[in-house]
Biopython code that builds the backbone (N, CA, C, O; Angstrom):
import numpy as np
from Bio.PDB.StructureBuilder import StructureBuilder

atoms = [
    (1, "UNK", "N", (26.144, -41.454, -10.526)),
    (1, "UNK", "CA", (25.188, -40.488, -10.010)),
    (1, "UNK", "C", (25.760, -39.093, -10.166)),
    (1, "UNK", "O", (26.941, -38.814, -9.962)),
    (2, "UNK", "N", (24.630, -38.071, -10.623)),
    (2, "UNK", "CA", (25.116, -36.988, -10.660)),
    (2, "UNK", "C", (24.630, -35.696, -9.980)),
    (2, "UNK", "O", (23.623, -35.022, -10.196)),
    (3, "UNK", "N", (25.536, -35.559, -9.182)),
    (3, "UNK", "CA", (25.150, -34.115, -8.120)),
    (3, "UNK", "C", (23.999, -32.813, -8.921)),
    (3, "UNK", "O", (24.322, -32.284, -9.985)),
    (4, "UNK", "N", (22.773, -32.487, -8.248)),
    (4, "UNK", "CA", (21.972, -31.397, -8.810)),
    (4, "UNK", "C", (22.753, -30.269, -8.251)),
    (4, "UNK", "O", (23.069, -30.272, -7.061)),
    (5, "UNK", "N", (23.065, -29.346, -9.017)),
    (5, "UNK", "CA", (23.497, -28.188, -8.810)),
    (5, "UNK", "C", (22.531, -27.320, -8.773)),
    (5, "UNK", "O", (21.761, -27.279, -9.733)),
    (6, "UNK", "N", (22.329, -26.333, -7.541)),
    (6, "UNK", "CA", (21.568, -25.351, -7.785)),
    (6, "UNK", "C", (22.118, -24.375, -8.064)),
    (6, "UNK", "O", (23.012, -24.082, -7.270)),
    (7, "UNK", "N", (21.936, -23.510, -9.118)),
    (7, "UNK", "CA", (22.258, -22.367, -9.983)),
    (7, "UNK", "C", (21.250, -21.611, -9.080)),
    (7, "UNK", "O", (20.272, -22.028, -8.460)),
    (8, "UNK", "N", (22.002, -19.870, -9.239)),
    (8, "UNK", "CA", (21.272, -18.673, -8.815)),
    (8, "UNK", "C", (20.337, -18.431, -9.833)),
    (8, "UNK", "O", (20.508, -18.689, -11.024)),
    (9, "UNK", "N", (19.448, -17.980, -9.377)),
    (9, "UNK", "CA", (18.527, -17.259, -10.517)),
    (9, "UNK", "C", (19.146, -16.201, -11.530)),
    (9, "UNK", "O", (20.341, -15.911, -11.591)),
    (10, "UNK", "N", (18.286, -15.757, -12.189)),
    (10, "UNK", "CA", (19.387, -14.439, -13.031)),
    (10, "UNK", "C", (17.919, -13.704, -12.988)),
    (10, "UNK", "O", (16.877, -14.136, -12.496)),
    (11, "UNK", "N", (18.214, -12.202, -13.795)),
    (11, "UNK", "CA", (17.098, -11.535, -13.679)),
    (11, "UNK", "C", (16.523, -11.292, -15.271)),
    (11, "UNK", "O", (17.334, -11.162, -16.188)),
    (12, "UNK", "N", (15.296, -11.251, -15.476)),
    (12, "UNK", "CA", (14.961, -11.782, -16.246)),
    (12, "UNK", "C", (14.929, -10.140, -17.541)),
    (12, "UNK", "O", (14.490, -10.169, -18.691)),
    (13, "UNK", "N", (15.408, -9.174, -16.973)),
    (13, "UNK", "CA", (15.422, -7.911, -17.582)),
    (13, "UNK", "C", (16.936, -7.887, -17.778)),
    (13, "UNK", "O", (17.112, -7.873, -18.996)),
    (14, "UNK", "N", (17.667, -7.880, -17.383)),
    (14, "UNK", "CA", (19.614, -7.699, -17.629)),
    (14, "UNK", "C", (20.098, -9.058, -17.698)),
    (14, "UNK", "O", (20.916, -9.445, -18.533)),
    (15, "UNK", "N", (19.664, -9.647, -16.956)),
    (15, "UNK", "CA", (20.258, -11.228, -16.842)),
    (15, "UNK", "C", (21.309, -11.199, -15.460)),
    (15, "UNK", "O", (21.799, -12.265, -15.085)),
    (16, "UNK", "N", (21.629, -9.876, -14.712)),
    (16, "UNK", "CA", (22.253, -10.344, -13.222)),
    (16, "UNK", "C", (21.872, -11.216, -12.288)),
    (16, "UNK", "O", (20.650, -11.273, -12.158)),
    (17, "UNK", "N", (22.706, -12.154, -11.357)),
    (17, "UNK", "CA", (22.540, -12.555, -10.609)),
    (17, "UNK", "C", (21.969, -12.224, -9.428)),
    (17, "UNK", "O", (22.385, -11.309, -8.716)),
    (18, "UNK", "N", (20.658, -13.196, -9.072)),
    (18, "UNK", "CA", (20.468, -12.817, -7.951)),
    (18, "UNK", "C", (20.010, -13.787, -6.754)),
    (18, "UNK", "O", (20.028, -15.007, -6.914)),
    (19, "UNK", "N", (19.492, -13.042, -5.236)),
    (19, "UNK", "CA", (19.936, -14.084, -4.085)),
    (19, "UNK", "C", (18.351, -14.846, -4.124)),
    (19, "UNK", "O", (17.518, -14.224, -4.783)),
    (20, "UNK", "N", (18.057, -15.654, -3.715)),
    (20, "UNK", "CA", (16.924, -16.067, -2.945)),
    (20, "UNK", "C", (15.743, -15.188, -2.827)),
    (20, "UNK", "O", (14.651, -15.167, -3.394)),
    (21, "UNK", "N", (16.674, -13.993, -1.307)),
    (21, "UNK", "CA", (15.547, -13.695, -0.842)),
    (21, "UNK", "C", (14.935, -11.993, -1.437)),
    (21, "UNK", "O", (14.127, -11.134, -1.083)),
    (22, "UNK", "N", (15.948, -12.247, -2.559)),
    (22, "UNK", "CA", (15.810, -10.673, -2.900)),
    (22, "UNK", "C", (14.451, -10.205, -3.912)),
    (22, "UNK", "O", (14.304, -10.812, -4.972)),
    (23, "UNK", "N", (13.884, -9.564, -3.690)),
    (23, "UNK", "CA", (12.615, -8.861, -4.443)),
    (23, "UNK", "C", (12.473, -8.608, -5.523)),
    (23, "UNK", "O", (11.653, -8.995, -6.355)),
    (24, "UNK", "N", (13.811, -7.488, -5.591)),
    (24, "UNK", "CA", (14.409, -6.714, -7.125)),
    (24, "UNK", "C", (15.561, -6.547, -7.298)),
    (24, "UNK", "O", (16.426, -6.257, -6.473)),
    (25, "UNK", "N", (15.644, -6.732, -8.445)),
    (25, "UNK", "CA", (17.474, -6.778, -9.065)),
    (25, "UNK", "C", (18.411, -5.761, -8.557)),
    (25, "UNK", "O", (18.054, -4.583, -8.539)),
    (26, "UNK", "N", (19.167, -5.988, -8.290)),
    (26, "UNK", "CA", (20.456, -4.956, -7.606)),
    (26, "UNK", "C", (20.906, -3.858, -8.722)),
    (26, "UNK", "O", (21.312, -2.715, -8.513)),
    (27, "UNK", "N", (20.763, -4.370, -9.677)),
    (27, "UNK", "CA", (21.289, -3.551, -11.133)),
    (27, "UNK", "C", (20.489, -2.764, -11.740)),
    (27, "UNK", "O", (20.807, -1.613, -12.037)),
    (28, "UNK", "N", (18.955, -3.466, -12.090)),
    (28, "UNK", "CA", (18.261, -2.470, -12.729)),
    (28, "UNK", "C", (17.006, -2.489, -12.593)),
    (28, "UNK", "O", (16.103, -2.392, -13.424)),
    (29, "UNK", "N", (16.998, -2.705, -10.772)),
    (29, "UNK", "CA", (15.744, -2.591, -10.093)),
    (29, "UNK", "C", (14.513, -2.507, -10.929)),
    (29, "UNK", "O", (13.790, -1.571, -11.270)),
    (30, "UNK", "N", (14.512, -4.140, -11.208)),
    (30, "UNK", "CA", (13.517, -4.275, -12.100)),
    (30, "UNK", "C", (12.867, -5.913, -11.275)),
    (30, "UNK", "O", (13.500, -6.960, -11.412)),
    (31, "UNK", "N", (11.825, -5.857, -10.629)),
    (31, "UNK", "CA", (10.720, -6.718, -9.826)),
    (31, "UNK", "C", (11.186, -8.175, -10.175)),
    (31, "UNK", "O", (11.492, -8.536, -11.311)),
    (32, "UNK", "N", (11.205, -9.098, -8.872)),
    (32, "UNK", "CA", (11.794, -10.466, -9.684)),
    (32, "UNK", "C", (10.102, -11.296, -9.866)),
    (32, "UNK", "O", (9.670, -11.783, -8.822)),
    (33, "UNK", "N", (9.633, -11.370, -10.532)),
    (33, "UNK", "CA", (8.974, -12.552, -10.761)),
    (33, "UNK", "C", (8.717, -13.595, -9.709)),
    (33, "UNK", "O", (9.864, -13.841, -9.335)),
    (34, "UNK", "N", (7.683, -14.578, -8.802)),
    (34, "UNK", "CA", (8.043, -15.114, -7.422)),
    (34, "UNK", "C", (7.692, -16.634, -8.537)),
    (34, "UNK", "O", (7.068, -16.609, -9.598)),
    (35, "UNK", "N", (7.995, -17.217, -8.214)),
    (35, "UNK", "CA", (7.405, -18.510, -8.838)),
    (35, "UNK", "C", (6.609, -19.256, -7.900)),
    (35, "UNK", "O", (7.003, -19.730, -6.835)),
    (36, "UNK", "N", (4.865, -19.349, -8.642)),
    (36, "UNK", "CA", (4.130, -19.778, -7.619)),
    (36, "UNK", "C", (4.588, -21.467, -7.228)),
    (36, "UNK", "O", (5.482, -21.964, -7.912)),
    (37, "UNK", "N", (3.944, -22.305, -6.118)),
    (37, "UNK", "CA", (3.699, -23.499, -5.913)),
    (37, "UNK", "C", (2.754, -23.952, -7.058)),
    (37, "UNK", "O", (2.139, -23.169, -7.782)),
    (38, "UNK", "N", (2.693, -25.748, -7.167)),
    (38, "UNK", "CA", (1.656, -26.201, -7.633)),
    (38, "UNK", "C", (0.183, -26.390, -6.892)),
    (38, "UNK", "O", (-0.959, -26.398, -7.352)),
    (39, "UNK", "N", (0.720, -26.542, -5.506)),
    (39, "UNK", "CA", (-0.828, -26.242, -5.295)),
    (39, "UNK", "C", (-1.698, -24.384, -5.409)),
    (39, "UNK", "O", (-2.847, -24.130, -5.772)),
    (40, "UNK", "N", (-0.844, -23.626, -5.047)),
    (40, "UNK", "CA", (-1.211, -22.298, -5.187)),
    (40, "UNK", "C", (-1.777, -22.149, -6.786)),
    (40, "UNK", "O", (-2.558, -21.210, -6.938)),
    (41, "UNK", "N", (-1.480, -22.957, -7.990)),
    (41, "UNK", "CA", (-1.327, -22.881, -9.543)),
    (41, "UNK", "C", (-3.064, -23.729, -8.984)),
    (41, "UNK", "O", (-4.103, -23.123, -9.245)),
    (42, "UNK", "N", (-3.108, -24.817, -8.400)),
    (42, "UNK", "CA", (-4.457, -25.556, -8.405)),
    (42, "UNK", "C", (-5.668, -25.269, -7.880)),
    (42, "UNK", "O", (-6.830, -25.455, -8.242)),
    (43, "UNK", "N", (-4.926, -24.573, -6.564)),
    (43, "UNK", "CA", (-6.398, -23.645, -5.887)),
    (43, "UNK", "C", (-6.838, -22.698, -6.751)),
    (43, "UNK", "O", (-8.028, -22.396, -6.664)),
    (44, "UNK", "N", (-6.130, -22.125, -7.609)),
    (44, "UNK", "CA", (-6.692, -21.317, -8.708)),
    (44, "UNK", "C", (-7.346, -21.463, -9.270)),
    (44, "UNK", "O", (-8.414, -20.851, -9.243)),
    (45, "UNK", "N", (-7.008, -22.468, -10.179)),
    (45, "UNK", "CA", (-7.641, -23.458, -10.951)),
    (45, "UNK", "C", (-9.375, -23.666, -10.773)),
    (45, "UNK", "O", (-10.384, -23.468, -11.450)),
    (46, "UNK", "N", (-8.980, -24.246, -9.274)),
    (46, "UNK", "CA", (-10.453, -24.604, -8.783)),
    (46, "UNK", "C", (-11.209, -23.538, -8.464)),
    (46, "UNK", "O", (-12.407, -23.464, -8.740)),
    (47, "UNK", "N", (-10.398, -22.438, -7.721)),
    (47, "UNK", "CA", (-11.580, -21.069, -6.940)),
    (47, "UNK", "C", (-12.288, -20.581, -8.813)),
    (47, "UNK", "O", (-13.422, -20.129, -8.971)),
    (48, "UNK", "N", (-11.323, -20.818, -9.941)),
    (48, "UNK", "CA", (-12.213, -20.350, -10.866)),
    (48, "UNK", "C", (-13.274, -20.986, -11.855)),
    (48, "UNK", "O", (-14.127, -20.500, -12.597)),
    (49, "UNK", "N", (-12.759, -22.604, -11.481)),
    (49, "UNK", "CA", (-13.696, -23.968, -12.163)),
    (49, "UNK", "C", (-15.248, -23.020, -10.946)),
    (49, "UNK", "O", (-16.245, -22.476, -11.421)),
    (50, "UNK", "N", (-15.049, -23.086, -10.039)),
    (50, "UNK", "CA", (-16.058, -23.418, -8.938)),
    (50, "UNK", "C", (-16.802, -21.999, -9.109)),
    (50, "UNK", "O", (-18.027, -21.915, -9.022)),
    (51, "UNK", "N", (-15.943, -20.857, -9.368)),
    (51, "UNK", "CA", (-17.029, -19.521, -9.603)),
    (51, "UNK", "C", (-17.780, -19.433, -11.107)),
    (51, "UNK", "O", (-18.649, -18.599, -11.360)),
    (52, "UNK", "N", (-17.334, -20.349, -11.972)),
    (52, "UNK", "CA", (-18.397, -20.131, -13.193)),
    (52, "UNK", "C", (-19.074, -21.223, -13.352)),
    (52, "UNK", "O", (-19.851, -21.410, -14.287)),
    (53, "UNK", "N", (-18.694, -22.475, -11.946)),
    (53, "UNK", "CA", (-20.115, -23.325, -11.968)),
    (53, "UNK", "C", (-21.471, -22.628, -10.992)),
    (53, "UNK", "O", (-22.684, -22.833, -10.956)),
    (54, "UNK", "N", (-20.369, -21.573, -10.145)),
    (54, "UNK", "CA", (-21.841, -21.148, -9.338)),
    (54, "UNK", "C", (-22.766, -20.278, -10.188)),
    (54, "UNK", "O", (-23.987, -20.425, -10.239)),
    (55, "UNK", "N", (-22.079, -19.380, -10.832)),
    (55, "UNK", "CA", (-22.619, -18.682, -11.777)),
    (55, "UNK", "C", (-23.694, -19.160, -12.734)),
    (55, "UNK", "O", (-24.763, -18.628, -13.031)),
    (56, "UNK", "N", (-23.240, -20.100, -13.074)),
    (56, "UNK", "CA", (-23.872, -21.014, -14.428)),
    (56, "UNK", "C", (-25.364, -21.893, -13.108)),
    (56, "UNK", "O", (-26.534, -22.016, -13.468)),
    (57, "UNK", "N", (-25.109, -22.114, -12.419)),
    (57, "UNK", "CA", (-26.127, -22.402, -11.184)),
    (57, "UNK", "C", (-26.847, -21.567, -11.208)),
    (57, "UNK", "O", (-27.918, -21.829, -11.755)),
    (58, "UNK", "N", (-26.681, -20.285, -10.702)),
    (58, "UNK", "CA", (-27.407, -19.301, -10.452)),
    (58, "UNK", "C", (-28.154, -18.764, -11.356)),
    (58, "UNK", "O", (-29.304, -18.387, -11.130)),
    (59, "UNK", "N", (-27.599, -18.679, -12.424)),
    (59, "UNK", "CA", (-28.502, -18.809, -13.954)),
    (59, "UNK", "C", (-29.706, -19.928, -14.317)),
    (59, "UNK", "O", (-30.739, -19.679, -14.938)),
    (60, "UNK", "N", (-29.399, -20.900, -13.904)),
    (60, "UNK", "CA", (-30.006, -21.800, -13.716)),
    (60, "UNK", "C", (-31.323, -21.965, -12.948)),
    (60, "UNK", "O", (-32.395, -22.494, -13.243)),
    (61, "UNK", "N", (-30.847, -21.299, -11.808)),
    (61, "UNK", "CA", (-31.967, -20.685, -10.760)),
    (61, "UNK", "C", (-32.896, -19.569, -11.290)),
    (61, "UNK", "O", (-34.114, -19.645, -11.450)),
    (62, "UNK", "N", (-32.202, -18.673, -11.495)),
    (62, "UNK", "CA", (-33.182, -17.508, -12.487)),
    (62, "UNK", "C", (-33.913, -18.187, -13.207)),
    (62, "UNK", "O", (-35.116, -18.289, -12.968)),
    (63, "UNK", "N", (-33.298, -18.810, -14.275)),
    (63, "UNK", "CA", (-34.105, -19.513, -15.417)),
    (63, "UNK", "C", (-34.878, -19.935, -14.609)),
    (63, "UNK", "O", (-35.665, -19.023, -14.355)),
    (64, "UNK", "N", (-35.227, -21.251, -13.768)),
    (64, "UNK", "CA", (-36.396, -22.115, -13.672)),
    (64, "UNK", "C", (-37.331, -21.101, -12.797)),
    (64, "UNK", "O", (-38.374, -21.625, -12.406)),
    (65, "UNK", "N", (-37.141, -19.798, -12.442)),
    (65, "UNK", "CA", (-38.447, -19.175, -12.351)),
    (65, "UNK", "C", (-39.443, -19.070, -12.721)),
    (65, "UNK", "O", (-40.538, -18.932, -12.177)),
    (66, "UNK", "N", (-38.840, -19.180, -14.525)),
    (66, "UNK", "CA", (-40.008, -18.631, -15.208)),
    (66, "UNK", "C", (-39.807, -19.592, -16.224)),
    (66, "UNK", "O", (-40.311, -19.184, -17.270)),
    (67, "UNK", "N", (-39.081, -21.117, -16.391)),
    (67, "UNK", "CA", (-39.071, -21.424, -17.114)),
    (67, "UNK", "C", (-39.260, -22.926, -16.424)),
    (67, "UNK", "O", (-38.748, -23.083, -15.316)),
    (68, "UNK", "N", (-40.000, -24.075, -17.055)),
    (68, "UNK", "CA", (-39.764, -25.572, -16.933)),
    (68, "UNK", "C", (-39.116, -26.110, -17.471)),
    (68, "UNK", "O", (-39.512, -27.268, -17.598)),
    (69, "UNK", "N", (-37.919, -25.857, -18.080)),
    (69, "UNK", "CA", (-37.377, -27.025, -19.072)),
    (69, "UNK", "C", (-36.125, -27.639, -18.699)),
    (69, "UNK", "O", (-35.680, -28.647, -19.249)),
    (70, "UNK", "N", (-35.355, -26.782, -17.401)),
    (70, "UNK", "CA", (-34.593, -27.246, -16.667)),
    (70, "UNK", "C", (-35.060, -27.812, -15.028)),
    (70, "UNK", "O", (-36.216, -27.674, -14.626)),
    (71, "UNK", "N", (-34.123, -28.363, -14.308)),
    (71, "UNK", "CA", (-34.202, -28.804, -13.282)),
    (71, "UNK", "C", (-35.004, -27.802, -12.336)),
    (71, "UNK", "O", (-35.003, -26.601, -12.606)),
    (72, "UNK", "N", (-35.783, -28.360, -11.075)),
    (72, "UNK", "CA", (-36.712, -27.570, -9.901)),
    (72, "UNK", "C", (-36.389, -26.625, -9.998)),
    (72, "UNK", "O", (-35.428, -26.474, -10.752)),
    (73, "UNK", "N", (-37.041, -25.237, -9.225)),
    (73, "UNK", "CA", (-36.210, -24.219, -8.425)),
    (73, "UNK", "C", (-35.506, -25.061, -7.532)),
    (73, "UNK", "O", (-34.412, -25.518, -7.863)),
    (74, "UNK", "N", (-36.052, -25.330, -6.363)),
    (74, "UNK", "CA", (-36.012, -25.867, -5.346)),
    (74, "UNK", "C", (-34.399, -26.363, -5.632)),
    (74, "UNK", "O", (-33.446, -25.927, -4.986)),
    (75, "UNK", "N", (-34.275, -27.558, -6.948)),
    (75, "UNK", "CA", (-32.811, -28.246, -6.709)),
    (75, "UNK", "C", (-31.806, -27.320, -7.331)),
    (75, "UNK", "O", (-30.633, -27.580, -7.063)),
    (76, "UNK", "N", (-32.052, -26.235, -8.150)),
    (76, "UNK", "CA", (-31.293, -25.304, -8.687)),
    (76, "UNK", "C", (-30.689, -24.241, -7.541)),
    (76, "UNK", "O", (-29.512, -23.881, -7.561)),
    (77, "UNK", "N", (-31.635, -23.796, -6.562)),
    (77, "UNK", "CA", (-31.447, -23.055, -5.287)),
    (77, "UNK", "C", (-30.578, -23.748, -4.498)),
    (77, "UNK", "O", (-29.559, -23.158, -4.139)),
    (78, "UNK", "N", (-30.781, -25.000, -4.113)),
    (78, "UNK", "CA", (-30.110, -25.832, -3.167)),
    (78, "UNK", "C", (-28.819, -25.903, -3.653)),
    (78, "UNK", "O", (-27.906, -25.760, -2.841)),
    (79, "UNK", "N", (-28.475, -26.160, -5.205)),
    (79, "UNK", "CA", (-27.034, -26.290, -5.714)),
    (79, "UNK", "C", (-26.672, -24.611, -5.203)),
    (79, "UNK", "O", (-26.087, -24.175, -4.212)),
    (80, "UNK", "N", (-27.036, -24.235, -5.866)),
    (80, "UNK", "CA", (-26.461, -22.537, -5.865)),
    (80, "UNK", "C", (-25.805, -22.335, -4.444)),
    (80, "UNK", "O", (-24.671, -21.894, -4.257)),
    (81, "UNK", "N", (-26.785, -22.766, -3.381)),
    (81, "UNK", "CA", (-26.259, -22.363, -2.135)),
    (81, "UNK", "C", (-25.003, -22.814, -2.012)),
    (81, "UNK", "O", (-23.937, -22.244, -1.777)),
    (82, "UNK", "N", (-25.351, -24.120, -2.242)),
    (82, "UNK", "CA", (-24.307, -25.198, -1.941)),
    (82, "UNK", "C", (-22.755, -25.042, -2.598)),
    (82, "UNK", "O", (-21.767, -25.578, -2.097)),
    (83, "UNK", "N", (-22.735, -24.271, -3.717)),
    (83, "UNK", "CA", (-21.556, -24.413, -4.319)),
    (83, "UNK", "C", (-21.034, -22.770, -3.780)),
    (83, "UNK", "O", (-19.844, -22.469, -3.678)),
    (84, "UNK", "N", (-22.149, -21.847, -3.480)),
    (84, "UNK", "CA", (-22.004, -20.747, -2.924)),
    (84, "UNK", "C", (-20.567, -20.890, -1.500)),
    (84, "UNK", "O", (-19.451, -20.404, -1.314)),
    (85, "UNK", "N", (-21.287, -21.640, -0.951)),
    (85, "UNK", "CA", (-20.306, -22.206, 0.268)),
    (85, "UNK", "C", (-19.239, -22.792, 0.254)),
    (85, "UNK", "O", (-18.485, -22.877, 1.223)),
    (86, "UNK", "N", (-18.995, -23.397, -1.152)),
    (86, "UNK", "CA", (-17.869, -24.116, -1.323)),
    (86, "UNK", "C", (-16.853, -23.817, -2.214)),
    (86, "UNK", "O", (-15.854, -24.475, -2.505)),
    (87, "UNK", "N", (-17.411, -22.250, -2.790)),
    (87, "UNK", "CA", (-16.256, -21.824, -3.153)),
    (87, "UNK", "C", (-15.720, -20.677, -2.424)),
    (87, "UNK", "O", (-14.588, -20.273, -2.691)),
    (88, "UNK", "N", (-16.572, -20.013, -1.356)),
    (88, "UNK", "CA", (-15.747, -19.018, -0.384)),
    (88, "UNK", "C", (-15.138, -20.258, 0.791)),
    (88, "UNK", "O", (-14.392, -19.876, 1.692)),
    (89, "UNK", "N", (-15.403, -21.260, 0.718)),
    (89, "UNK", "CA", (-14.213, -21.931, 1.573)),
    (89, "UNK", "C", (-12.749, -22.183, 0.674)),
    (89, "UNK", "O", (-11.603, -21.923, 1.041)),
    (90, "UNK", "N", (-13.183, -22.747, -0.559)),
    (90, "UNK", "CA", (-11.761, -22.545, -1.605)),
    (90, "UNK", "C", (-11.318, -21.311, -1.525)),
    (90, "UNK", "O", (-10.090, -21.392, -1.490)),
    (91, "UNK", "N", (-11.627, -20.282, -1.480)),
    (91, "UNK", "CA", (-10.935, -19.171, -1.378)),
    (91, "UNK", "C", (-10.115, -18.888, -0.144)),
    (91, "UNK", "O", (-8.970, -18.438, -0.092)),
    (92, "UNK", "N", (-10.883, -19.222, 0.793)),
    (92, "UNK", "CA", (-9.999, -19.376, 2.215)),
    (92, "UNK", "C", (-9.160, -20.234, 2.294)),
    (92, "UNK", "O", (-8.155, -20.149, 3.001)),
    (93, "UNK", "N", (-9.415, -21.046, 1.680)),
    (93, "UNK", "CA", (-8.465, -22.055, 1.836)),
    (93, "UNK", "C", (-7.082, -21.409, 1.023)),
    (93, "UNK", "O", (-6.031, -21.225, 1.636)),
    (94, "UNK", "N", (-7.194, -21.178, -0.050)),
    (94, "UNK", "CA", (-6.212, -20.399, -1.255)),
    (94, "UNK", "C", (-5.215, -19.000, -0.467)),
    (94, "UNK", "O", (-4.141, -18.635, -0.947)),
    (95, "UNK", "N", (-5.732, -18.479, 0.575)),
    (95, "UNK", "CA", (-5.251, -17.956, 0.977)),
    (95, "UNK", "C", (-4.440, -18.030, 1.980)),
    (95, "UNK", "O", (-4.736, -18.648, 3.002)),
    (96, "UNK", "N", (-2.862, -17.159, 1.748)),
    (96, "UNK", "CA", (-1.981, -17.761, 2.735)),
    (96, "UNK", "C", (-2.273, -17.746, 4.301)),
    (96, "UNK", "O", (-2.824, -16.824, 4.902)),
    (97, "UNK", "N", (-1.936, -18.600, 4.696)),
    (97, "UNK", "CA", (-1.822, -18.380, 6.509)),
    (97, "UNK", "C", (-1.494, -17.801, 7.710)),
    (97, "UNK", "O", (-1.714, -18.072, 8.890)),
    (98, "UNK", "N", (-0.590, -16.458, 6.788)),
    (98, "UNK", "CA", (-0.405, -15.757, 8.006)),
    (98, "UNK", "C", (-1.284, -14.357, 7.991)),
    (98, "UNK", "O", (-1.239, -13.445, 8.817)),
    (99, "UNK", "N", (-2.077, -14.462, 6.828)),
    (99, "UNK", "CA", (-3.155, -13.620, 6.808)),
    (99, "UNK", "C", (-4.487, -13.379, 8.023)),
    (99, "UNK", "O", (-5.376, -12.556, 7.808)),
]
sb = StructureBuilder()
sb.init_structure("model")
sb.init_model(0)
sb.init_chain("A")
sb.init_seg("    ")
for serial, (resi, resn, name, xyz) in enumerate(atoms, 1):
    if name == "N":
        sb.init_residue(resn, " ", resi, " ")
    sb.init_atom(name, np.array(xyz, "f"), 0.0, 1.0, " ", f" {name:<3s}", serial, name[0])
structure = sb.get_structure()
């Protein structure tokens, strides 16, 4: 078995070492990069799958105003709302907690 070593970061402009909790490089105060989570990488993902299905909904809705060849108003409205709501909860949700 072999021990994981954790190595310091380095900076990605000089290559100095740096701590954890530090922001910007000691040397050539240059911004460290934060490395997101995977779920923070997924709520993304989704808050932007979910805003160009509402979009594409809402288009949808326009259209069957004046057009029959897609689905009701009625079920085009009902989605719209519906995904309306469920992506300002993904967004809340996406956002950190001590906000």
């Amino acid at each position: 078995m072999q021990a994981r070593l954790e190595t310091m970061p380095a900076c990605r402009n000089c290559g100095g070492r740096l701590c954890k909790g530090e922001t910007k490089c000691f040397t050539c105060e240059a911004p460290v990069n934060e490395q997101k989570s995977n779920r923070e990488v997924n709520m993304g993902r989704l808050r932007v799958g979910l805003t160009i299905a509402f979009f594409v909904c809402l288009g949808l809705t326009i259209a069957s105003i004046f057009m029959d060849v897609g689905p009701s108003f009625v079920k085009c409205a009902a989605a719209t709302v519906i995904l309306h709501f469920v992506k300002e909860s993904a967004v809340q949700m996406s956002e950190p907690k001590g906000s």
